[in-house]
C-alpha positions as CSV (number, residue, x, y, z in Angstrom):
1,X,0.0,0.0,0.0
2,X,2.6,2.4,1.1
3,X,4.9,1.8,-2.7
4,X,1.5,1.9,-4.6
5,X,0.8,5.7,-2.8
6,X,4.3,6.3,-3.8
7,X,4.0,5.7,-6.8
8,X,0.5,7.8,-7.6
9,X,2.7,10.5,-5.2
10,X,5.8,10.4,-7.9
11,X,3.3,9.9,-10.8
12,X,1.6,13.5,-10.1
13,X,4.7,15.7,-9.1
14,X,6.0,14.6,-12.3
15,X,4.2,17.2,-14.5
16,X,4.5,19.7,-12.0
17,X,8.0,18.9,-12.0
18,X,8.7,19.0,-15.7
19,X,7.0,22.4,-16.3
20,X,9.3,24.1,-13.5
21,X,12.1,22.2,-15.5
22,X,11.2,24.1,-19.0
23,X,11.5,27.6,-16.8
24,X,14.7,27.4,-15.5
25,X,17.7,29.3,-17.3
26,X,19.5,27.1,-19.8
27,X,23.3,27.3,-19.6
28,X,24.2,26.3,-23.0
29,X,28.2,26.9,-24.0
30,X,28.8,29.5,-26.0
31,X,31.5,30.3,-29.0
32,X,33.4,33.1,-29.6
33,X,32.8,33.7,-33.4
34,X,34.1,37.0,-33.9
35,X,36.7,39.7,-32.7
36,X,37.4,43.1,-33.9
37,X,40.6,44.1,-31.7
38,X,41.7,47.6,-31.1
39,X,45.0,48.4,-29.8
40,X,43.6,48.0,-25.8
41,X,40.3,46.7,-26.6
42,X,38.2,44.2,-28.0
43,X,34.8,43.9,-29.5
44,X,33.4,40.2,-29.3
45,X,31.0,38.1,-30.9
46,X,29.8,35.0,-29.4
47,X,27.1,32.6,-30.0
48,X,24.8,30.2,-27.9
49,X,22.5,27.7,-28.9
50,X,18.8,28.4,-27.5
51,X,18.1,25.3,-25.7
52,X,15.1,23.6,-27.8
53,X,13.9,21.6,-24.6
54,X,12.1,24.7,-23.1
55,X,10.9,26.0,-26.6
56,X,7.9,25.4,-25.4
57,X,7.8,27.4,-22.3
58,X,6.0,30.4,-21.4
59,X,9.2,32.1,-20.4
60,X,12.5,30.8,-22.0
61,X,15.5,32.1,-20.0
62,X,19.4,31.8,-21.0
63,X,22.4,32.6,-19.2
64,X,25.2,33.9,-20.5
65,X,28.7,34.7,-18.8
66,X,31.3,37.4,-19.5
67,X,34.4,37.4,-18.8
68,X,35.5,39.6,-15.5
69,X,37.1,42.2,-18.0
70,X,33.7,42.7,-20.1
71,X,31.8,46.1,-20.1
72,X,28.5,44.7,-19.4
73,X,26.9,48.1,-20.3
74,X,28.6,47.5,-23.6
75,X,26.3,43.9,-23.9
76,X,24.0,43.9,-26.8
77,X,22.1,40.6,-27.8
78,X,19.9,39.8,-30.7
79,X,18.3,36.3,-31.7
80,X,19.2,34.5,-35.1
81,X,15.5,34.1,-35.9
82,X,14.0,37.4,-35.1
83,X,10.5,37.3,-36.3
84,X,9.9,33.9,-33.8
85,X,11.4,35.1,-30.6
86,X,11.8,38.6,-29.0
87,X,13.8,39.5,-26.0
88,X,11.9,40.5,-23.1
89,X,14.9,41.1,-20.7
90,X,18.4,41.3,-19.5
91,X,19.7,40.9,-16.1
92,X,23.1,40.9,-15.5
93,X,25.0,40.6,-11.7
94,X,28.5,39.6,-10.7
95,X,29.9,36.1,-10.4
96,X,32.4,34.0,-9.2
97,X,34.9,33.3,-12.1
98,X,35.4,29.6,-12.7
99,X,38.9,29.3,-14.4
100,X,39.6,26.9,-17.4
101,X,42.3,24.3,-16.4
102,X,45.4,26.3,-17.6
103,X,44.5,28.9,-15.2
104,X,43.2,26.7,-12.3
105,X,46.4,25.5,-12.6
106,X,48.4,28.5,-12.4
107,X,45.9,29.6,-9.4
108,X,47.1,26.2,-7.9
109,X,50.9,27.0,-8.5
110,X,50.4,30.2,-7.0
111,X,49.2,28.9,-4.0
112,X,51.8,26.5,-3.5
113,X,54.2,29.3,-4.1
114,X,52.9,31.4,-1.4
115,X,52.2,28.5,1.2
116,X,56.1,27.7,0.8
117,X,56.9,31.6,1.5
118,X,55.2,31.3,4.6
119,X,57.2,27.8,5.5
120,X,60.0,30.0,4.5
121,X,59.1,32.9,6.9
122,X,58.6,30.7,10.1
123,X,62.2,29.0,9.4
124,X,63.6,32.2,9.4
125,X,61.9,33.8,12.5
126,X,62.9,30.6,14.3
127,X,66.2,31.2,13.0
128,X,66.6,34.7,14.4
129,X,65.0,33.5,17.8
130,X,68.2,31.3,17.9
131,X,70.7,33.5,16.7
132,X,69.0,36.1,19.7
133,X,69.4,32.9,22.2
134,X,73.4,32.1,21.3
135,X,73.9,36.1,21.6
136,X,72.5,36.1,25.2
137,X,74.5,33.5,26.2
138,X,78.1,35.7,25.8
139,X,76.9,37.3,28.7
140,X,77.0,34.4,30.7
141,X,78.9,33.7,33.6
142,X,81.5,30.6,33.5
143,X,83.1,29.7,36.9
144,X,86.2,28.3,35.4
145,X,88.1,28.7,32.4
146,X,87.4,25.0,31.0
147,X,83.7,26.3,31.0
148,X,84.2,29.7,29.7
149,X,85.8,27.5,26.4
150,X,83.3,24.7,26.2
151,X,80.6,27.8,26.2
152,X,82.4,30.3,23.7
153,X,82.9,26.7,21.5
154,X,79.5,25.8,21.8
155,X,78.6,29.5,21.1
156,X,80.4,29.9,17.9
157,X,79.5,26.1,16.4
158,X,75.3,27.1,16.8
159,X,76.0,30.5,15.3
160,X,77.9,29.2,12.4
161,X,75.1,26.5,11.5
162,X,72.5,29.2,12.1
163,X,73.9,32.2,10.2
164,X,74.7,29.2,7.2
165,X,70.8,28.2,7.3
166,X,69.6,31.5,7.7
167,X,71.8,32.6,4.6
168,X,70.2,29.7,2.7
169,X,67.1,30.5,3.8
170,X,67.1,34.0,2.5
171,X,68.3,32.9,-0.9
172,X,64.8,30.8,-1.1
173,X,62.9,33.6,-0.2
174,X,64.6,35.7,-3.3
175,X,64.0,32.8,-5.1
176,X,60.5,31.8,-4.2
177,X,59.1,35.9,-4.9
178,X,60.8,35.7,-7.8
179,X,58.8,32.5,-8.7
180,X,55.7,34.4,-7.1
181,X,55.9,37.4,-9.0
182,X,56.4,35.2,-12.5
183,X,53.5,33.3,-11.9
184,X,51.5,36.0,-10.9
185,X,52.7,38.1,-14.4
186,X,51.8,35.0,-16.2
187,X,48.1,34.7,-14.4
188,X,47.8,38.2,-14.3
189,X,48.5,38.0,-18.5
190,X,45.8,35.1,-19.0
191,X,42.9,35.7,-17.0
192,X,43.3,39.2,-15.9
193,X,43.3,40.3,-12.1
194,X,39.3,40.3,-11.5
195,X,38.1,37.4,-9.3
196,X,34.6,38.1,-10.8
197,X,32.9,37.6,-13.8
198,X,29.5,38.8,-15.5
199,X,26.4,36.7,-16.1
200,X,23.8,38.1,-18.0
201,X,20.3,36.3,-17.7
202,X,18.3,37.1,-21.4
203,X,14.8,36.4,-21.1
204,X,13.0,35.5,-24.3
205,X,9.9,34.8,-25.3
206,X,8.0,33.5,-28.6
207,X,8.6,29.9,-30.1
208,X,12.3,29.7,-31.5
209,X,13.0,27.0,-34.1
210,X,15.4,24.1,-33.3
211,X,18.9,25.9,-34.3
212,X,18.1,28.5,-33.2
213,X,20.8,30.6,-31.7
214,X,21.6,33.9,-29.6
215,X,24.2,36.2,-30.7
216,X,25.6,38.8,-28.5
217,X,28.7,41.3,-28.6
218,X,30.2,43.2,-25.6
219,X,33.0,45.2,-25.3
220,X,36.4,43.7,-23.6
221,X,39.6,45.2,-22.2
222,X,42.4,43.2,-21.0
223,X,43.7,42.7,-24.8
224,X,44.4,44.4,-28.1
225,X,46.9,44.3,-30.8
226,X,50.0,46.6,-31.8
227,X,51.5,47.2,-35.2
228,X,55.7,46.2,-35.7
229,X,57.2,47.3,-38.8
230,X,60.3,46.6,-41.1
231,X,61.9,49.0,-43.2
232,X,64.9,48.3,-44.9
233,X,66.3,50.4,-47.6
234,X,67.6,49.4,-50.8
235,X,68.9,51.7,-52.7
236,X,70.7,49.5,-55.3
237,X,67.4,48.9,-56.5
238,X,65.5,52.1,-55.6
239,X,63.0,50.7,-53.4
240,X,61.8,50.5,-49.8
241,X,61.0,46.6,-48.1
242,X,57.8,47.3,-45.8
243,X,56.9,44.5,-43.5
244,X,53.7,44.8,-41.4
245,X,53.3,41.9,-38.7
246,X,50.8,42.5,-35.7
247,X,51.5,41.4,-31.9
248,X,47.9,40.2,-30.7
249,X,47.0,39.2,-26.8
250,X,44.4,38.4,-24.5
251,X,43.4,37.6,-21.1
252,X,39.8,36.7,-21.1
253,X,41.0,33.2,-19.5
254,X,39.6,31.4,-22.2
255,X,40.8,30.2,-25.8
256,X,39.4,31.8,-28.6
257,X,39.7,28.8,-30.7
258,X,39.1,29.3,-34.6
259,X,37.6,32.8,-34.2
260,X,37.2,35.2,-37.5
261,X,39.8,38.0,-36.4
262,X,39.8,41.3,-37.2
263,X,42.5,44.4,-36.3
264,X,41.1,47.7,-36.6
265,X,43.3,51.0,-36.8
266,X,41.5,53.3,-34.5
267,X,39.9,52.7,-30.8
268,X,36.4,52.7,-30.8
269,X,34.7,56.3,-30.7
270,X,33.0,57.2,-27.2
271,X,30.7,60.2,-27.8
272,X,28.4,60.0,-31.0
273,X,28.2,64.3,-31.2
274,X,30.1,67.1,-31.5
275,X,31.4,69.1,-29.1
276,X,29.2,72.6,-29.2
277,X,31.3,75.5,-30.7
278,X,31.4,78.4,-28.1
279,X,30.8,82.1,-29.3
280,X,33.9,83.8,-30.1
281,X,33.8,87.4,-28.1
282,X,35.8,89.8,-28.0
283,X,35.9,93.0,-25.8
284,X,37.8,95.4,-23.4
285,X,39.8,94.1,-20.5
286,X,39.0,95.4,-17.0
287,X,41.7,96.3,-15.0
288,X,42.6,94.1,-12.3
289,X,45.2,94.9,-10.2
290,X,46.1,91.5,-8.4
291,X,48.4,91.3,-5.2
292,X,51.7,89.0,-5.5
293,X,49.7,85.7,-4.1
294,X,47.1,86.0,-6.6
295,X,48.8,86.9,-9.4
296,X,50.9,84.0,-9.0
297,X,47.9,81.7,-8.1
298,X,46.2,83.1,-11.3
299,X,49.2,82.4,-13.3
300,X,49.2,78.7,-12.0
301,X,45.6,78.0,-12.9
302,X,46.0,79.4,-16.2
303,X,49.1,77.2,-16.8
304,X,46.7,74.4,-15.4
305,X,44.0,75.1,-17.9
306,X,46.4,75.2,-20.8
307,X,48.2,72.5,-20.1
308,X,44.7,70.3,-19.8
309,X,43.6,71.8,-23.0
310,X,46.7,70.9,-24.7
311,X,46.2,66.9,-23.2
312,X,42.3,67.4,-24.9
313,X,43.5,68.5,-28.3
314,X,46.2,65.5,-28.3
315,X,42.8,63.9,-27.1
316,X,41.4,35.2,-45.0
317,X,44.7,33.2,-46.3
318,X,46.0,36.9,-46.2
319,X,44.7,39.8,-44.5
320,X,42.2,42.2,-46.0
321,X,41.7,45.6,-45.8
322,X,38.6,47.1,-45.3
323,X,38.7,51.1,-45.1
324,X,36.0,52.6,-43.1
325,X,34.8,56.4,-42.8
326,X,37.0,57.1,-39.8
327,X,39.6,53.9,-39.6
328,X,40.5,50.7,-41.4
329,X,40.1,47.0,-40.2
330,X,42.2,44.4,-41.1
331,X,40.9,40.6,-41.5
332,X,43.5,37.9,-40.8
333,X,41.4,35.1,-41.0
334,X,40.4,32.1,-38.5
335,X,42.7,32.1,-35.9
336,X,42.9,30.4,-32.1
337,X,44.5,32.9,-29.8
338,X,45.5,31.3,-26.1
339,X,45.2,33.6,-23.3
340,X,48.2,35.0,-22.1
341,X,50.4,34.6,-25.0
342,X,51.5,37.3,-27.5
343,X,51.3,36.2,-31.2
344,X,52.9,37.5,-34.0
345,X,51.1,37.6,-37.4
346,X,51.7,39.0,-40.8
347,X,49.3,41.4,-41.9
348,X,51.3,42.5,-45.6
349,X,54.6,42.6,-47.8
350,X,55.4,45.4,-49.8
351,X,57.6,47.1,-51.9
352,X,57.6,50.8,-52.7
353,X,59.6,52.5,-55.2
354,X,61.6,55.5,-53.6
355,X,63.6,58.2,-54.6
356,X,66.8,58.5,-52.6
357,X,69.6,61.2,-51.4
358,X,71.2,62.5,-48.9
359,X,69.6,65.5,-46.7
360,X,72.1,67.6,-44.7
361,X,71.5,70.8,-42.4
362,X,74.9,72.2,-42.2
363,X,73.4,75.3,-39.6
364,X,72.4,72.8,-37.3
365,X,75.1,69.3,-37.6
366,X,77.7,68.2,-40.3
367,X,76.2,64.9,-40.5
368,X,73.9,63.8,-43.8
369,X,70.8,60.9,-43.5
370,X,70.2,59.0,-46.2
371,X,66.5,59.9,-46.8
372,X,63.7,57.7,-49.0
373,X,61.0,59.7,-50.6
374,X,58.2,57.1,-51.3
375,X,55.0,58.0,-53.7
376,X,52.5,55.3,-53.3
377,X,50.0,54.5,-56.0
378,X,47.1,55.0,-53.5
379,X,46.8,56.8,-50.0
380,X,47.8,54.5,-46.8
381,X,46.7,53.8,-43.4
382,X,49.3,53.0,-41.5
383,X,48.8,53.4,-37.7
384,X,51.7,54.6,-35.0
385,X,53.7,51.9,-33.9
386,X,57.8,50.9,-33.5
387,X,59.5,49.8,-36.9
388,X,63.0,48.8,-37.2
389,X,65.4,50.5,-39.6
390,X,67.7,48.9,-41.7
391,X,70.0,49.1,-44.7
392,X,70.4,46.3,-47.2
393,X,69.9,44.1,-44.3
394,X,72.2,45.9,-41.8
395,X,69.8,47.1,-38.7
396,X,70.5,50.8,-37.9
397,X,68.0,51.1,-35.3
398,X,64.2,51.3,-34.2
399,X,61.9,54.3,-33.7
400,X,58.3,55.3,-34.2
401,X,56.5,55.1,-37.5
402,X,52.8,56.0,-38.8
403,X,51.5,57.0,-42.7
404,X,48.4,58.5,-43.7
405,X,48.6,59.5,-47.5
406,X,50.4,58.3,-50.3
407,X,53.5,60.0,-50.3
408,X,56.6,60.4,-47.4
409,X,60.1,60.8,-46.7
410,X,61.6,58.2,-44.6
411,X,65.1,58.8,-42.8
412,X,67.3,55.9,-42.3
413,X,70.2,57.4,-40.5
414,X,73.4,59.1,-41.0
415,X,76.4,58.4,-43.2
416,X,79.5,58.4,-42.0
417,X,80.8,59.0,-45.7
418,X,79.1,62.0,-46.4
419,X,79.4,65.3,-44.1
420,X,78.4,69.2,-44.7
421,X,79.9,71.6,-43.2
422,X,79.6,75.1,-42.1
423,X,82.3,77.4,-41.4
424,X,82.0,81.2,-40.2
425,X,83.9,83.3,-43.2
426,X,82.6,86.9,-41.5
427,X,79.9,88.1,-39.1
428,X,80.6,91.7,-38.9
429,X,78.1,94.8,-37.7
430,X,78.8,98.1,-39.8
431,X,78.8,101.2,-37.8
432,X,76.8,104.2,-38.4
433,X,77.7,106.5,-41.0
434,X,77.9,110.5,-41.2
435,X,74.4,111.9,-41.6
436,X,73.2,108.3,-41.7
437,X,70.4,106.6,-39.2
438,X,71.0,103.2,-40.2
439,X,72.8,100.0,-38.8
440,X,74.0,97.1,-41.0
441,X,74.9,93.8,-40.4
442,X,77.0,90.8,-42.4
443,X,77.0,87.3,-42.1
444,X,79.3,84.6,-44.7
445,X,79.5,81.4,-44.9
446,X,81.2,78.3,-46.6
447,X,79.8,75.5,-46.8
448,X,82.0,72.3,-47.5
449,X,80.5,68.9,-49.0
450,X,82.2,66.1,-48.5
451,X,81.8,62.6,-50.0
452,X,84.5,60.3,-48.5
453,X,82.8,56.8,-49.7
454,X,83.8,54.8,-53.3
455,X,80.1,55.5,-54.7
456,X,78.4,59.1,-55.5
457,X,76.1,60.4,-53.6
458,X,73.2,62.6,-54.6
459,X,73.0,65.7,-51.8
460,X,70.2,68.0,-50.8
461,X,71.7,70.5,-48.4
462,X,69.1,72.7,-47.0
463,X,70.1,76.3,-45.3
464,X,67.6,78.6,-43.4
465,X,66.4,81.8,-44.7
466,X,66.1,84.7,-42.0
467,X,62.6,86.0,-42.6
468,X,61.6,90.3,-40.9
469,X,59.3,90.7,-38.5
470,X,59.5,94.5,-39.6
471,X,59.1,95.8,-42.9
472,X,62.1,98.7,-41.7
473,X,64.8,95.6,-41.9
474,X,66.0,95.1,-45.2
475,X,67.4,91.5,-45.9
476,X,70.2,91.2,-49.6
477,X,71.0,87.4,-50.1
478,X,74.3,86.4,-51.9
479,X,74.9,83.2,-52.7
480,X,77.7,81.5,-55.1
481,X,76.3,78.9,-56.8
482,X,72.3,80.3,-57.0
483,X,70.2,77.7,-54.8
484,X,68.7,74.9,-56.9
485,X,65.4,75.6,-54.6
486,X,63.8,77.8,-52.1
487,X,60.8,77.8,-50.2
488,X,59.6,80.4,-47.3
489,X,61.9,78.9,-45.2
490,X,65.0,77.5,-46.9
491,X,67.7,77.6,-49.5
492,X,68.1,73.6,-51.0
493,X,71.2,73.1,-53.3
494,X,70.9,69.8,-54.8
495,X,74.5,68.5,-55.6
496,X,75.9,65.4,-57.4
497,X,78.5,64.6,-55.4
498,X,81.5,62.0,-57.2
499,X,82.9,59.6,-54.6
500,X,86.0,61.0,-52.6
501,X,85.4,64.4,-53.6
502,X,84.2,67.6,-52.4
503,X,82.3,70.8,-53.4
504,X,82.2,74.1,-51.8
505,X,79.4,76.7,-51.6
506,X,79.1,80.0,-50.4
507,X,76.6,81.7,-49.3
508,X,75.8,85.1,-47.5
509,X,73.6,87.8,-45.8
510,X,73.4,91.4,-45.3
511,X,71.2,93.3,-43.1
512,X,70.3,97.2,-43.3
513,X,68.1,98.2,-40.0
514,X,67.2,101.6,-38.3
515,X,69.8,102.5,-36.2
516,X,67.6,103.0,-32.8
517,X,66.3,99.4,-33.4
518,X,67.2,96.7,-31.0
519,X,67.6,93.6,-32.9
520,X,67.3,89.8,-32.1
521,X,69.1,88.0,-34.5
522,X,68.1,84.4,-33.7
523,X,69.7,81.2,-33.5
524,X,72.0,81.8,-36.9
525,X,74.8,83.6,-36.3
């Protein structure tokens, strides 16, 4: 009797039980499909399957997680079939992170690491209890002098064990934080330094068919990409190498495994609207006649204020490029990215034609770079990042490099073989004449090209031209041979320059000036 009520008991909780079943939140695991990296941020797509068991429900709840260094404000989440099921809301609250076995394992070592440190400590406080014991014990008293021995040997044989252990000791400790702070660097590099994580609970309604899924995008920090660069100068062949390869990481915790990846060029924009352009007014100053403290406290702030307006204004098989309005994005393909690593991938080879010389600025050093002018058959995106310098495969160096447009000069060094330059020939002031209110001033100089290498060398040598600030000062250039160039702000000579020889040029300026005017003459002289 009692099994057969049992039975009817189970047999009517069942339904009951099954319908609370279909309402509960279905934890299906999601897929990251897609990632647009910017250089400290990421936009990711994943995907979860909409569990078909409850597609009968009333309500149809699914839980997804994010990682702990998601912007859950940032979360938006559509379904695949949107004319069957609508999203009726999202929930999201803080987790506990549960780490992937890579990481559980570093957690684990880390752990270890610091349970050892803590061994290590007690050893050592123990040790420096006995070192404080054998110390208190010279200031004991011996009645004989066969005691006063067997203490001072006793004394001297615990001290040197101790001081040897403690010594030991202390080299473990060095070692083990050393081991600490790796593993921690490493953790720190795959799963970020959040505990927490995000889980989002999307409540849907409507009858989804059976594959059915939900995608949803949020945006993530802890990762990004950055651009390295080869150039390498040929001139033999009149061309420029290019190399573009792009360092990618992140620290979500969890592999991306066979996700579309994309680089894009810019971060993301924050505001959607234009700042509002103030009126521009101008009118009289009122006197203000400021004590010592307040002038200087006014000076401060307005040095405050300009200096935070300055920080403002500064405010496939192969890839593909894909130029949008404001930046470019780069698709490199499938690819499985492990948390914590940095990978290296190519994003293009090229080769641009170039025009090279030598540019030299005698005025301000005697040295000459070797400079590439490059004209590119279409305007180029290429985004700030360190590029490494070298000549017909001979590294020279690394420093910063960006392009936007299609044409540039690019510097690859100095030459030791080829200098420029300048020597004072006369920098004399005239004085002032009878019945004359005028002053007068001369400057001359040589400038000496020098090519000391077995190949000739094409030479652009550039000089600066002093330009009045008052139409009173009169300005006569003389110059022996007649610049090839000039622009508002230079003299160019371009020379042919033979191997081991040199060329000379000589060029001058005179300066005619009211006599009661106090001149600055600059940094030229």
């Amino acid at each position: 009797m009692f099994r057969k009520i049992r039975k009817h008991g189970w047999m009517g909780i069942l339904p009951f039980l099954a319908a609370g079943l279909l309402c509960l939140p279905s934890v299906s695991p999601a897929a990251v499909r897609e990632v647009t990296l910017f250089p400290d941020s990421a936009r990711v797509e994943e995907t979860v399957k909409i569990d078909p068991q409850s597609a009968g429900a009333t309500i149809n709840q699914v839980i997804l997680v994010l990682p702990s260094q998601a912007d859950p404000e940032s979360l938006t989440v559509s379904p695949s079939s949107a004319g069957r099921v609508k999203i009726d809301d999202i929930r999201i609250k803080s987790i506990a992170r549960v780490d992937e076995n890579r990481i559980a394992q570093l957690r684990a070592q880390l752990k270890k690491a610091q349970n050892e440190k803590k061994e290590l400590q007690a050893r050592l406080k123990a040790l420096d209890i006995q070192i404080q014991f054998w110390q208190a014990q010279t200031k004991a008293k011996t009645k004989t002098v066969s005691e006063a021995a067997t203490l001072a040997s006793a004394i001297g044989r615990n001290s040197l064990r101790i001081f040897s252990e403690k010594n030991a000791g202390e080299t473990d400790m060095e070692n083990i934080d050393k081991q600490i702070k790796e593993i921690q660097e490493n953790l720190d590099r795959a799963a970020g330094k959040s505990e927490k994580a995000w889980e989002a609970t999307v409540t849907l309604s409507g009858t989804p068919p059976r594959d059915a899924l939900l995608i949803y995008s949020y945006t993530l920090g802890g990762c990004g990409w950055q651009p390295l660069y080869r150039m390498e100068a040929l001139p033999s062949s009149a061309s420029v190498l290019f190399s573009w390869d792009a360092e990618i990481w992140q620290s979500t915790g969890e592999e991306w495994k066979m996700a579309q990846i994309y680089l894009a060029t810019l971060q993301p924009v924050r505001t959607i609207a234009p700042p509002e352009l103030p009126p521009w007014i101008i009118k009289p100053k009122a006197p203000v006649i400021y004590k010592s403290m307040q002038r200087e406290t006014a000076a401060q702030a307005r040095l405050s204020m300009e200096e935070t307006n300055d920080l403002m204004a500064a405010g496939a098989s192969a890839p593909v490029e894909t130029v949008r309005t404001t930046y470019s994005v780069w698709s490199l393909g499938k690819k499985t990215v492990a948390p914590g690593d940095r990978q290296r991938l190519k994003i293009k080879e090229e080769t641009w034609p170039a025009q090279f010389l030598f540019l030299a600025r005698p005025s301000l050093s005697p040295q000459a770079y070797l400079q590439a002018h490059i004209q590119l058959p279409g305007p180029a995106e290429i985004p700030s990042g360190e590029a490494t310098f070298a000549i017909d495969g001979a590294i020279i160096g690394k420093r910063p490099f960006a392009l936007a447009g299609s044409e540039a000069d690019i510097y690859f060094g100095n030459s030791p073989f080829v200098t420029v330059s300048s020597l004072t020939v006369a920098d004399q002031s005239g004085g002032a004449k009878f019945f004359s209110n005028k002053q007068t001033r001369r400057w001359q100089w040589r400038l000496e090209a020098k090519n000391t290498g077995n190949t000739p060398v094409k030479l652009r040598i550039e000089e600066p031209i002093p330009q009045a600030r008052d139409e009173r000062i009169k300005l006569t250039f003389k110059q022996q041979p007649e610049p090839s160039e000039k622009s508002e702000a230079a003299f160019v000579w371009l020379v042919e320059l033979p191997a081991l020889q040199k060329k000379n040029i000589e060029t001058g300026v005179e300066l005619e000036a009211p006599q009661d005017m106090a001149l600055d003459f600059g940094w030229r002289r």
